[in-house]
Each structure stands twice: as structure tokens, then as C-alpha cells.
C-alpha positions as a printed NumPy array, in Angstrom:
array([[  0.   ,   0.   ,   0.   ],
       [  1.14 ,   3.342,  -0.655],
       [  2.184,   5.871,   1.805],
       [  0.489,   8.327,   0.387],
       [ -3.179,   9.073,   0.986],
       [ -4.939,  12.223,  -0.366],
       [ -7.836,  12.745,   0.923],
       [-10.115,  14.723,  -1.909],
       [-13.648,  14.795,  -3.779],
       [-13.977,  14.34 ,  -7.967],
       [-15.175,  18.005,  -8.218],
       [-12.618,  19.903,  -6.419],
       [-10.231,  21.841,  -8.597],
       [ -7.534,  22.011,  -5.956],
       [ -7.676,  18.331,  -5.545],
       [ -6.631,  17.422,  -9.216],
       [ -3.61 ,  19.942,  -8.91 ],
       [ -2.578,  17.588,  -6.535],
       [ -3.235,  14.719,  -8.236],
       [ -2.049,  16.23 , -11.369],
       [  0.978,  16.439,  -9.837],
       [  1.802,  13.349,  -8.322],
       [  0.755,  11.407, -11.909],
       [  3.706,  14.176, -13.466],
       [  6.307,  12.568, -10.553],
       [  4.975,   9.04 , -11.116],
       [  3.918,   8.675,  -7.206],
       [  1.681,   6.019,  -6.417],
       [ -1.238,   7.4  ,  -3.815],
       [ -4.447,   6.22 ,  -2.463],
       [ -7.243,   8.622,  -2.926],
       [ -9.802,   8.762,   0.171],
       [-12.901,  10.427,  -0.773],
       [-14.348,  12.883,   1.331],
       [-17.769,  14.016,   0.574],
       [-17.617,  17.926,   0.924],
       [-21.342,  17.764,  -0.475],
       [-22.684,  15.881,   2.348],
       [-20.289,  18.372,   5.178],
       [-17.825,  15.801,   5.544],
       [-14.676,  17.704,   5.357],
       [-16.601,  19.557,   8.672],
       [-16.542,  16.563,  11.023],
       [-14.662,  16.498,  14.642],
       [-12.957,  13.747,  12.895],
       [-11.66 ,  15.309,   9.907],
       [-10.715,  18.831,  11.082],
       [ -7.961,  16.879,  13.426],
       [ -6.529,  16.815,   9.839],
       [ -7.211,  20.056,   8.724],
       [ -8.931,  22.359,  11.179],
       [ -9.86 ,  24.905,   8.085],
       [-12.597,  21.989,   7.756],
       [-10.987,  21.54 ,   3.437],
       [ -9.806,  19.688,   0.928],
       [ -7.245,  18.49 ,  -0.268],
       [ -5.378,  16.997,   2.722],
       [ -2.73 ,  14.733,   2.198],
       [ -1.09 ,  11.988,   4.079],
       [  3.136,  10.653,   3.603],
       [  4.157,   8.658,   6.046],
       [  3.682,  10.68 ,   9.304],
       [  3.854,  13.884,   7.399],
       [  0.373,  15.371,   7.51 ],
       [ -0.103,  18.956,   4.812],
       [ -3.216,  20.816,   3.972],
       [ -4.019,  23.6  ,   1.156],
       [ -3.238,  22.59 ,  -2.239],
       [ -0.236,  25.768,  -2.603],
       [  1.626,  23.591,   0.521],
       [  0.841,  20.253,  -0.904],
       [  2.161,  21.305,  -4.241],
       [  5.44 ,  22.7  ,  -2.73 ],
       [  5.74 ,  19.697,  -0.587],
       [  5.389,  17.583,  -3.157],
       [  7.931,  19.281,  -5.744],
       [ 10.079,  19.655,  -3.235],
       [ 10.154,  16.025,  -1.448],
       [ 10.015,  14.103,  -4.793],
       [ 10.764,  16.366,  -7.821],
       [ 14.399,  18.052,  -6.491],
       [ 14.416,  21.102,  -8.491],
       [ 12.228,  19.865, -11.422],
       [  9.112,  21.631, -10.459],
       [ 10.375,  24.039,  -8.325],
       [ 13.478,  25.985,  -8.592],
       [ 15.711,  26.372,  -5.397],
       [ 17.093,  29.705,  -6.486],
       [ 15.497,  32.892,  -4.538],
       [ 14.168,  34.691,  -7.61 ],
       [ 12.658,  31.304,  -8.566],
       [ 11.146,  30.446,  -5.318],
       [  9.856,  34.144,  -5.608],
       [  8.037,  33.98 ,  -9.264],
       [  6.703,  30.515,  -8.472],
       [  4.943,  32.199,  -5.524],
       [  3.526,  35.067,  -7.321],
       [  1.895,  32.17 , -10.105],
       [  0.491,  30.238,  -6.619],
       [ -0.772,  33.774,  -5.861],
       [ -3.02 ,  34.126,  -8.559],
       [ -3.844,  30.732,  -8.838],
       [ -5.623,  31.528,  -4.913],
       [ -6.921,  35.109,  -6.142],
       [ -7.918,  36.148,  -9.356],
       [ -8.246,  32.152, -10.992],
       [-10.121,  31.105,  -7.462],
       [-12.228,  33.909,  -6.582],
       [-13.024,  34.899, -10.693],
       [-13.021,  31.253, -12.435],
       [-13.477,  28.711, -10.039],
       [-16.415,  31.006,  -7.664],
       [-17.812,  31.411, -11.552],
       [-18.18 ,  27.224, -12.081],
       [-19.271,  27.088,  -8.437],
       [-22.494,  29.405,  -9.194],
       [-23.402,  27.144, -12.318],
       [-22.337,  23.602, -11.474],
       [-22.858,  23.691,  -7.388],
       [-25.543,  26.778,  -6.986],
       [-23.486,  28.456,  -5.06 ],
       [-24.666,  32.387,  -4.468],
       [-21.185,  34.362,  -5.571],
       [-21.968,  37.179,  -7.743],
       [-21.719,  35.735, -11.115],
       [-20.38 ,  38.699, -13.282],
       [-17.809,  39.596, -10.827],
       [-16.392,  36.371, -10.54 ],
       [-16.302,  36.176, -14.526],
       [-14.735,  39.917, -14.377],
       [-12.13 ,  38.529, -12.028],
       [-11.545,  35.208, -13.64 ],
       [-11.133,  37.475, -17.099],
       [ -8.32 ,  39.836, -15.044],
       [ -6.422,  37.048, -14.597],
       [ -6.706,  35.347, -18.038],
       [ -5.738,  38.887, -18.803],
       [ -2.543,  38.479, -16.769],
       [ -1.421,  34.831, -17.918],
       [ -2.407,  35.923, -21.427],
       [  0.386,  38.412, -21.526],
       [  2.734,  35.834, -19.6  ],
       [  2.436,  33.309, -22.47 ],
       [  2.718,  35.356, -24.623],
       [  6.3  ,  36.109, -24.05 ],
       [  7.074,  32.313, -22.628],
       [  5.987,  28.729, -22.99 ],
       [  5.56 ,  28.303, -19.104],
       [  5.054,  30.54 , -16.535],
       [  8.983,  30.222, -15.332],
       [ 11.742,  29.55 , -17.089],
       [ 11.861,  27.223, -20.285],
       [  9.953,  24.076, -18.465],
       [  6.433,  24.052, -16.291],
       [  6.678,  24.377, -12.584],
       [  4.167,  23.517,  -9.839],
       [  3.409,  27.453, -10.936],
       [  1.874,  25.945, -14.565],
       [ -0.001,  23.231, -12.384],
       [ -1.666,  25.565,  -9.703],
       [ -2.578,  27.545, -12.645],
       [ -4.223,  25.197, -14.878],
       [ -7.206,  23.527, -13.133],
       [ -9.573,  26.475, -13.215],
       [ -8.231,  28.031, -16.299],
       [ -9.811,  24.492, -17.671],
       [-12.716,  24.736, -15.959],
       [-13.362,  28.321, -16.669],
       [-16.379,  27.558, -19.318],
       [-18.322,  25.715, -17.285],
       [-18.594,  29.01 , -15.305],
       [-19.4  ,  30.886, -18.361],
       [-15.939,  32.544, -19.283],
       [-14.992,  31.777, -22.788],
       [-11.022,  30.921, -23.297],
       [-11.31 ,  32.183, -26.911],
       [ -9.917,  35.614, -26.511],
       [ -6.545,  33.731, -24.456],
       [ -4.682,  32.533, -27.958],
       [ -1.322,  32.011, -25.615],
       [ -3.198,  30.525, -22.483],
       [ -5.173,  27.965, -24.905],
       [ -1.094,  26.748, -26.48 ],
       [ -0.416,  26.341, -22.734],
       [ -2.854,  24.585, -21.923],
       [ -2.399,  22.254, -25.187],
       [  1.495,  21.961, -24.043],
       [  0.583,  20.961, -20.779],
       [ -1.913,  18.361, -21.484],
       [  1.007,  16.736, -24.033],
       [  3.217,  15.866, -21.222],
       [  3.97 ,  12.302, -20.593],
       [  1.844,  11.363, -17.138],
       [ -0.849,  13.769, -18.009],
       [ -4.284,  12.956, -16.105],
       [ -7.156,  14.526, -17.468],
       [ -9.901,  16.03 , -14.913],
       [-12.626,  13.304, -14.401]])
């Protein structure tokens, strides 16, 4: 059995950059589902894991990490060396601003705008599509310059980023203006390990 255990639910964006991720570094897991639906992630039981009552958690060995920004970095970092990560300080720096927007404008704009059409959730739908554009805007004129977000290969920055860029029509925000973001994500889904969101 593996020593890995990530404890997720199918719908969750967050959850397949982590298990994006640990198909990319070829790490066996089991997957525990927690049904976030039904309040489960709100338990006694499972905020001894993660008292911010979310998911993703995940499980390695006695090593216990919540947020999917942490598990990412943990992940790179413990199995991936500096393949997904750089060490370097202005690396480590412009991977953080990509995990930044992947938690502001791509969360709050593109993933809040497929919450209020898939899961009825009562964001403001316009605003969230206004903020989920603003940051289309912003990796737009990133890829235009570059393949990836850093450097010449992806980073854990490219995987934060992707999920909800993905997902963005099924909150009503049309990728067809995003040219560069489109290649990237095309480039991305052509890497060997790939795992599609199911």
C-alpha cells in the first residue's frame, strides 16, 4: 500500500492539482474520498486533519499537509528536487507570485464562476467572470512572451494555474480571446503522465 493518501472529492479543482501532480512525478497514492457535499470535510474527525474543515489533505508517512499551494510545494520539493520548483530565490519568488493568482484572481473569478453554475453556489456571477477574465488577462500576456510561466519548463506554478483556467467555461468565461493561455494549456496536457480532470 502506498504511503500516500490524499484525501479529496472528484469536483474539487484544488484536488486534481494535486493529483495532477503526483501522476507528473509518477507517485503512487491512495485517494480517500471525502464528501464535501454531504459536510464531511466539517466533522470532529476530519478537522484533526485540517482544522480549516478543506480539501485536499494529504497523508506521507507521518507527514500530515493541507491547502493545495503547501501540498504542491511539498510535493515538488520532497520528490521532484528542483524539477518543479526551482531552489534559487528569484525562482522560489516567481513561483509564488503564479500560486498567488492561482488563490486570487483564478479562485475567486473562475473557479467562484463554475461554483455558481455547477454547485448553486450564491457568488456574484459577473464579478467572478470579471475577475476570472483579469487574470486570463494576466497569464495571457505571460504566455505570450514564454511557454511556461517560469523559465523554459512548467513548474508547480503551470499546475496551480491550470485547473480552473480548464474549468473556466463551465462558469461561463470563454477561453477564446486567451490565444497564448489555450497553447499552454495544449502543451501541458502533451506531457507524458498527463491525467485529465474526471
Amino acid at each position: 500500500m502506498s504511503a500516500i493518501t490524499l484525501y479529496e472529492h472528484p469536483l474539487s479543482g484544488n484536488c486534481y492539482k494535486v493529483r495532477l501532480l503526483l501522476a507528473l512525478l509518477g507517485l503512487d497514492y491512495q485517494s480517500e474520498q471525502v464528501d464535501i457535499l454531504k459536510g464531511a470535510s466539517q466533522t470532529a474527525e476530519f478537522k484533526q486533519m485540517n482544522p480549516r474543515g478543506q480539501i485536499p489533505v494529504l497523508r506521507d508517512g507521518e507527514a500530515l499537509i493541507w491547502d493545495s499551494m503547501a501540498i504542491l510545494v511539498y510535493l515538488a520539493r520532497r520528490y521532484g528536487g528542483d524539477a518543479w520548483r526551482p531552489s534559487d530565490a528569484l525562482g522560489e519568488a516567481q513561483v509564488m507570485q503564479w500560486l498567488a493568482l492561482s488563490e486570487n484572481e483564478l479562485l475567486y473569478g473562475l473557479a467562484r464562476a463554475r461554483a455558481v453554475k455547477v454547485l448553486g453556489r450564491p457568488f456574484d456571477l459577473a464579478q467572478c467572470q470579471a475577475e476570472g477574465h483579469a487574470g486570463l488577462g494576466v497569464l495571457e500576456g505571460r504566455l505570450q512572451e514564454s511557454e511556461w510561466l517560469i523559465g523554459e519548463r512548467p513548474t508547480i506554478a503551470d499546475i496551480a494555474c491550470y485547473p480552473y483556467v480548464r474549468l473556466a467555461p463551465m462558469g461561463e468565461v470563454s477561453l477564446e480571446g486567451y490565444p497564448a493561455v489555450r497553447s499552454w494549456m495544449a502543451r501541458l496536457e502533451a506531457l507524458p503522465a498527463f491525467v485529465p480532470f474526471d
